[in-house]
N, C-alpha and C positions, 0 to 999 in steps of 0.2 A: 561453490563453497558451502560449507556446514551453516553457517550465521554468515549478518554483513550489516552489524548494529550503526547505523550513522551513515554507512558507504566507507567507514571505516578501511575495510577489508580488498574491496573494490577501488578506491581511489587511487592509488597506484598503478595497480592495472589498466583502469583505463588512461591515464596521463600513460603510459609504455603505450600503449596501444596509438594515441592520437600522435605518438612523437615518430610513431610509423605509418603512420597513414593509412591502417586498418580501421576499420569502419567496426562498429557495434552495436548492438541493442541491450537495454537493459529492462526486462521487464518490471522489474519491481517502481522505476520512475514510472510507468503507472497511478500508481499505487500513492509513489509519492506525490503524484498531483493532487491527485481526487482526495486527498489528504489536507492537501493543502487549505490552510484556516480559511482564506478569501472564499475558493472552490466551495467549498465543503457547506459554507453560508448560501454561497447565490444556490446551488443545487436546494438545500433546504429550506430557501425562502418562497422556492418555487412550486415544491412540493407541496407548502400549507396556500401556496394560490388555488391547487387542484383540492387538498383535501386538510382542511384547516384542521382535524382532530388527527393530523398525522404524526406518528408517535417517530417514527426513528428521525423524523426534520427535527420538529423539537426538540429530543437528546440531544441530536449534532450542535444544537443553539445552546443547548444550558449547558452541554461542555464546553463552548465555546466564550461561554460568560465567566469574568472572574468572581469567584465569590458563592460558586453554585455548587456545592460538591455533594456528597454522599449523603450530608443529612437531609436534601431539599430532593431528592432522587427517591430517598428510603419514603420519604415524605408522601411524595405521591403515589409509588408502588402501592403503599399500603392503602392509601383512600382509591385507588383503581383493583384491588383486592376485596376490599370492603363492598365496594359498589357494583364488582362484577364488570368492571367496563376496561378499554383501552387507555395504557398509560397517556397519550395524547388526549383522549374523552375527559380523565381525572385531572390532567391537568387544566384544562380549559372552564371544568368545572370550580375546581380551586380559587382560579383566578377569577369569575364572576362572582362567588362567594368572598373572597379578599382573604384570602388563606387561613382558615380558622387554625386556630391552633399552632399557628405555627409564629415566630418569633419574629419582631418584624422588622429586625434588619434585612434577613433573607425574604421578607416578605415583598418588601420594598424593591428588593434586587429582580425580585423575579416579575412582581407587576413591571417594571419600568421594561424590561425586558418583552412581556409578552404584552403592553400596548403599544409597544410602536412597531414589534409585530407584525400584530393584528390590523393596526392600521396601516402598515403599508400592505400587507397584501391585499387588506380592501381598496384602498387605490391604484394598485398596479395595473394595466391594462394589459389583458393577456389578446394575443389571438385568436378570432373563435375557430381558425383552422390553420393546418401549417402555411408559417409563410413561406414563398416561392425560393426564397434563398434556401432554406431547412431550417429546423427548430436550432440545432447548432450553430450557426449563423446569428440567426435574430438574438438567441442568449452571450452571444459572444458583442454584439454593437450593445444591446438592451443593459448590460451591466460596465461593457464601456462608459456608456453617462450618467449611470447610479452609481451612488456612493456607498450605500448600503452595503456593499460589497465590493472587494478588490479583486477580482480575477486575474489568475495568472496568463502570458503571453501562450505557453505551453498548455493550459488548458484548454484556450480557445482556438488554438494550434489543432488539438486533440478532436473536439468536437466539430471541426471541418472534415476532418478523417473520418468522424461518425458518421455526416451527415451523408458522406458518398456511399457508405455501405447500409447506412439504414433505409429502409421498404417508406412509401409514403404513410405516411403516418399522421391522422388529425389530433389527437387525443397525447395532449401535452404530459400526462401523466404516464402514460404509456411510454413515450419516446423517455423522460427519465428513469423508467425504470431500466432502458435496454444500456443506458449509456455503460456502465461496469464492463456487465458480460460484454459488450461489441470491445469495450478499453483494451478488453483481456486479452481478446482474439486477436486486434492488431498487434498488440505486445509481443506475443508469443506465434503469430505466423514467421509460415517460411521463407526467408532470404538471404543476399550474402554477406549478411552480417555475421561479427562474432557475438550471438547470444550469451551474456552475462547474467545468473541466475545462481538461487540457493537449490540445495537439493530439494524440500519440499518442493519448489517452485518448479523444477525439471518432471515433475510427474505426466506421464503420457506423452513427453516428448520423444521424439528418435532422432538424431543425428548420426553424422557419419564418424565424427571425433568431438571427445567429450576429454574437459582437462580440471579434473578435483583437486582443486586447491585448499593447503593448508592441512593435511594430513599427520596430525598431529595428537599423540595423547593431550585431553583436554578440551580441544577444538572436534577432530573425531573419535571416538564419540567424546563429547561435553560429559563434564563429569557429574553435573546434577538432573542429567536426564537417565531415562528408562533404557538401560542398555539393550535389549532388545529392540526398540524402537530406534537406538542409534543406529544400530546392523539392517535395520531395514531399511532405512533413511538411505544407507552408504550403497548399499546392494541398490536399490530405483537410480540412485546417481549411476552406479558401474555399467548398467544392465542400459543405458541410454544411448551408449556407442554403437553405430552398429559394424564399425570397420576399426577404429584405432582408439585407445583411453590412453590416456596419462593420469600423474597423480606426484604431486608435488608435496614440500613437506621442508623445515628450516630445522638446521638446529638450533639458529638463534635469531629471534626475530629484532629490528628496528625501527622506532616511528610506531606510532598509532597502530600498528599489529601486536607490538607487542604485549600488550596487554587484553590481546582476544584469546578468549577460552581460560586453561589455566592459569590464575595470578601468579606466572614466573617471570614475566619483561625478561633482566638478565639472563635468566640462568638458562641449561640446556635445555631444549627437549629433543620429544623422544618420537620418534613412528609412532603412528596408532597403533595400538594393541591388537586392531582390528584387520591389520595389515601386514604386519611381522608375523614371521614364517612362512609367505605363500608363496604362490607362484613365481613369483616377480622378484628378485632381489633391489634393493635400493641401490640408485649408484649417484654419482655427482650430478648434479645436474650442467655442469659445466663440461665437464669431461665428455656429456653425453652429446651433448649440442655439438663439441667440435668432433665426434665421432661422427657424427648425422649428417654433417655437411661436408663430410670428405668422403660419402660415398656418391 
C-alpha cells in the first residue's frame, strides 16, 4: 500500500489473513518496536554508558521528556554552533554551566533530567566483554529488573533473533549500532510468509506475486505529493512481481480507510489516474475470484 498511518490500512487485512490461517510478516513492526518509548530509552541509556557526549541517545531522551520541545533543542543547536562541538558535547556542557540564558523552568526540566542520567549510567555495571548468552540476552534480563526503562516482550523477542546472527562481538557500542540494519534484514528476508509492506518499503525486493492495495485517486498518487515521484513510487511497487501483480481499488470505502488519502469517507472514488487507461481494465473483484476458482 501507498501509506499505512496507525496500521490503519493494514488492520483488516491482517485480521482476514489470521481468520485464514495464513501466516505474515510485517516489516514495518520493526520499526514499530525500536520506536517504541521503553525501547528507544533502554537503547539510549546504553549508548551514553559507551559514550556519555552521544548526541542521537540524548535527543531520543529529550524527545522523550515532556516539557522539552523546540525552544531547548534550538537552544543547544546554537551554543554547539557557537562552540564548534557536538550537539551531545553542548549539551553536557550546558548542563555543568546550569543553562545560562536560558529560562529556568526548562532549565530545571532539563538538569533533572540529565542528573539522573548521568548518574545512572555512572552506576550501571556494564560488561568488560560479551556475555556468554550475547549482548541481546544480558540487555533483555538487565532491563528486566531496571526500572529506568520498560522494555517490550517483542523487543527482547527481537534481540534474541539478533544475537543468533550477530558475529562475536566485545565492544558494546559496536553491537548497538548493528541492532537496526540486522532488525531490517530479519524483517525483510525470505519466507513463506505473506510480506505486508508500503511501496517505499518494497524497494529492492522481488517476489513471485505482489498485490497494491488501495489504488485509488488520492491514495495513488496522494494528492499533496510530487506527482512524479508518485509514478515512481507505483512503478518500484509494479516492477516487484516477477510472475503475477494484482492491484485492488474501492469505490467506497468503510471503517478507518475511509478517510485515508483523499477527505471523501462517503462519497465515490475513483481509479488512480495513474492507472486508468492501461493495459489491464478493472473488473469486480468478486466477479473475478468466482471466475478464478472455477477454472
Amino acid at each position: 500500500m501507498r501509506s499505512d498511518h496507525k496500521g490503519l490500512f493494514t488492520r483488516p487485512i491482517k485480521v482476514a489473513l489470521r481468520k485464514r490461517g495464513i501466516p505474515f510478516s510485517d516489516p514495518s513492526e520493526i520499526k514499530e518496536i525500536l520506536a517504541n518509548d521503553g525501547n528507544r530509552r533502554a537503547l539510549s541509556l546504553l549508548r551514553l554508558c559507551v559514550h556519555r557526549e552521544d548526541s542521537l541517545a540524548w535527543a531520543s531522551l529529550l524527545h522523550l521528556t515532556a516539557g522539552l520541545g523546540d525552544t531547548f533543542f534550538d537552544y543547544i543547536y546554537e551554543r554547539a554552533r557557537a562552540t564548534h562541538v557536538t550537539f551531545g558535547a553542548a549539551l553536557v556542557a550546558a548542563h555543568n554551566e546550569d543553562y545560562p540564558d536560558l529560562s529556568r523552568t526548562l532549565a530545571r526540566r532539563a538538569s533533572d533530567l540529565m542528573t539522573d542520567t548521568l548518574q545512572w549510567t555512572a552506576a550501571a555495571e556494564l560488561p568488560p566483554a560479551m556475555p556468554d548468552q550475547g549482548w541481546g540476552n544480558w540487555i533483555a534480563v538487565f532491563f528486566s529488573e531496571n526500572s529506568n526503562a520498560r522494555t517490550s516482550d517483542e523487543f527482547r523477542e527481537l534481540l534474541k533473533k539478533i544475537d543468533e546472527r550477530m558475529e562475536h562481538v566485545d565492544d558494546l557500542g559496536r553491537y548497538l549500532g548493528q541492532i537496526t540494519p540486522i532488525a531490517k534484514d530479519i524483517a525483510l528476508e525470505k519466507s513463506d510468509k505473506v510480506r505486508i509492506m508500503t511501496l517505499t518499503g518494497s524497494k529492492g525486493l522481488t517476489v513471485k506475486a505482489a498485490v497494491i492495495a488501495g489504488l485509488e485517486t488520492g491514495l495513488v498518487p496522494m494528492d499533496d505529493c510530487d506527482p512524479a515521484e508518485e509514478r515512481r513510487l507505483l512503478f518500484v511497487g509494479m516492477t516487484r512481481a516477477e510472475e503475477v501483480l494484482y492491484g485492488t481499488w474501492a469505490r467506497r470505502r468503510r471503517g478507518p480507510t475511509a478517510r485515508m488519502g483523499r477527505a471523501q469517507v462517503d462519497d465515490r472514488r475513483q481509479l488512480s489516474s495513474l492507472i486508468r487507461g492501461g493495459a489491464v481494465d478493472s473488473e469486480d473483484g468478486l466477479t473475478y475470484l468466482d471466475r478464478m476458482s472455477s477454472v
